[in-house]
C-alpha positions in Angstrom: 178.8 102.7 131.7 177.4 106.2 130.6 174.3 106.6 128.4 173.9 108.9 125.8 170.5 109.5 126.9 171.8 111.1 130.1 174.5 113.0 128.3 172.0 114.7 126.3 169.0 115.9 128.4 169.0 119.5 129.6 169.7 119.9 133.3 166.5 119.9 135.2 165.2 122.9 136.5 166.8 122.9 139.9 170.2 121.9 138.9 169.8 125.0 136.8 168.5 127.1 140.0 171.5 125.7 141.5 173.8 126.9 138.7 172.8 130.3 138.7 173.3 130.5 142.8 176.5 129.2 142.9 177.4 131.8 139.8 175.9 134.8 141.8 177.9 133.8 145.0 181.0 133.9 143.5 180.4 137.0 141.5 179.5 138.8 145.2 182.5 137.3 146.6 184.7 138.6 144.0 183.0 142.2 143.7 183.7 142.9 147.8 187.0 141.0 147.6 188.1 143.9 145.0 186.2 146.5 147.0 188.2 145.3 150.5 191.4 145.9 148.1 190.6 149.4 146.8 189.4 150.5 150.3 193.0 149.3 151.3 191.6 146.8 154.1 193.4 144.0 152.5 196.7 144.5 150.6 196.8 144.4 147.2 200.0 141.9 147.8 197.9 139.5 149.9 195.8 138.2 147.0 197.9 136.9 144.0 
């Protein structure tokens, strides 16, 4: 079924570059969700 060889291997260097992106865009999606919040364009109710 699953090999231990592929269990084991590092991710290759674009499923890495992939990683990071997808880390990033939720970290800048976050940061100007809060900002909306504290500049009171959403209310802080609206997001639990």
């Amino acid at each position: 079924m699953f090999s231990m060889k592929s269990m084991t291997e590092p991710p290759t260097r674009q499923e890495s570059r992939t990683q990071f992106n997808e880390d990033w865009a939720a970290t800048v999606i976050g940061l100007v969700l809060l900002v909306l919040v504290i500049v009171g364009v959403i209310p802080p109710g609206l997001i639990p």
